[in-house]
Structure formats: C-alpha cells, structure tokens
N, C-alpha and C positions, 0 to 999 in steps of 0.2 A: 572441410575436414574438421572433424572435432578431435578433442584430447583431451581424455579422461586421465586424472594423475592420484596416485596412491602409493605411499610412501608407509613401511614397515617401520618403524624406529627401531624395534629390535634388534632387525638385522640390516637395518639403514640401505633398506634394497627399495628405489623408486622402480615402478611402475608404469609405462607410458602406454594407455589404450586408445590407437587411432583407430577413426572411421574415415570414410570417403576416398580422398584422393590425396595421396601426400606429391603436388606438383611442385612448376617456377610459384604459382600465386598461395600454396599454403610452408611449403616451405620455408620461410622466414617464420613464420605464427611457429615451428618444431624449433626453430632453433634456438630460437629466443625464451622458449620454454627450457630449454637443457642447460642454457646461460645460468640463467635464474636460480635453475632448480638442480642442480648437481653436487653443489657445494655438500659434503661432507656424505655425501651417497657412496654406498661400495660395490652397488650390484643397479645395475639399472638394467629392465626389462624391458624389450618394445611389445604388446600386444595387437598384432596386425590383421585379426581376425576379423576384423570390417574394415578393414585396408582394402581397398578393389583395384587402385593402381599405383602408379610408383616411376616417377619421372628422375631423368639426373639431377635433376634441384633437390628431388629425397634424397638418393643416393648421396651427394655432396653432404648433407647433413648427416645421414647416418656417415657418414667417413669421418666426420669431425666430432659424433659422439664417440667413437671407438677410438681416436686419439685422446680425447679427452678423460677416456676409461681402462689407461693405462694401468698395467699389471702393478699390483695385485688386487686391482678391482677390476668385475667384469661385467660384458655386456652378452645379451644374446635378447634375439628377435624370438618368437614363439606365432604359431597359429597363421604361418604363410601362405594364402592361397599360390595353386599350381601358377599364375599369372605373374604375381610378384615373385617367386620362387623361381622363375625363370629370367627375369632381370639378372637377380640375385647372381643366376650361376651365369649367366653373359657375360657377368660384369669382375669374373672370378671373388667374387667376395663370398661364398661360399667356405671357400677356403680360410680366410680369413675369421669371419663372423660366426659364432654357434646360433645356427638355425635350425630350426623343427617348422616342418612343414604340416598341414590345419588337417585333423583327421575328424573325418565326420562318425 
C-alpha cells in the first residue's frame, strides 16, 4: 500500500490517498501515519480510489481515525469502490462514517 498525504493549511484539512491493499501487514504503516500527522488537522479525508481491498486491520484503523476526529472536526472517506463499500455496509459503519462511493 502507498499513501499519498496532502495537507491544506488554510483549512487545516489532511488528505490521505491510499493505493493497494489496506490489510493486518499494511495497516500499521496507516496508523502510524494518522499518529504523526493529525495533530492540529480539522478535516481529515481518506481518498480510496486505488484502494482495491480492505481487511479488519483497516477497518480497526479507520475506527480509531473517527475517534480520534471527534466533533467538531470531521472525517469522511471519498472514491469507494463497490468492493470496499461493501465491507463498509457489513460492518454498519456506513452509518457512522460519510462516505461517497467512486463514480466513474
């Protein structure tokens, strides 16, 4: 998995663009990035658009950015393929999470 990170200062809105696989073996590499890199952020974005899978080890990590992006700062996913998008609603975090699904 890669991760591409771009941060707005304007509007203090981080950016996260994965590729690959967010699993157990790259999970940690996400997390440790959101560690790092959240401090003073008030919108964090995941871009998922070359996202191609999505195990419970993401999951657990996206759970722990959304705590961590306690109101009045927020989170939302963008560009979910139907694959991941379907974890998503298994796992009811649909409900939870503002996600938009990848329109070609």
């Amino acid at each position: 998995m890669t991760i591409q990170k771009a941060l707005d200062p304007d509007t203090n809105q981080l950016t996260l663009t994965l590729e690959g696989r967010l699993d157990t073996t790259t999970a940690p590499e996400l997390e440790k990035e959101l560690k790092a890199s959240l401090g003073g952020v008030d919108s964090l974005i995941f871009d998922f658009m070359d996202l191609v899978y999505l195990s419970s080890a993401g999951i657990r990590v996206i759970i722990m950015a959304q705590k961590l992006m306690k109101p009045p700062k927020e989170m939302a996913i963008r560009n979910v393929n139907d694959i991941v998008y379907e974890v998503f609603e298994m796992t009811g975090l649909t409900d939870v999470i503002k996600i938009s699904i990848l329109t070609v």
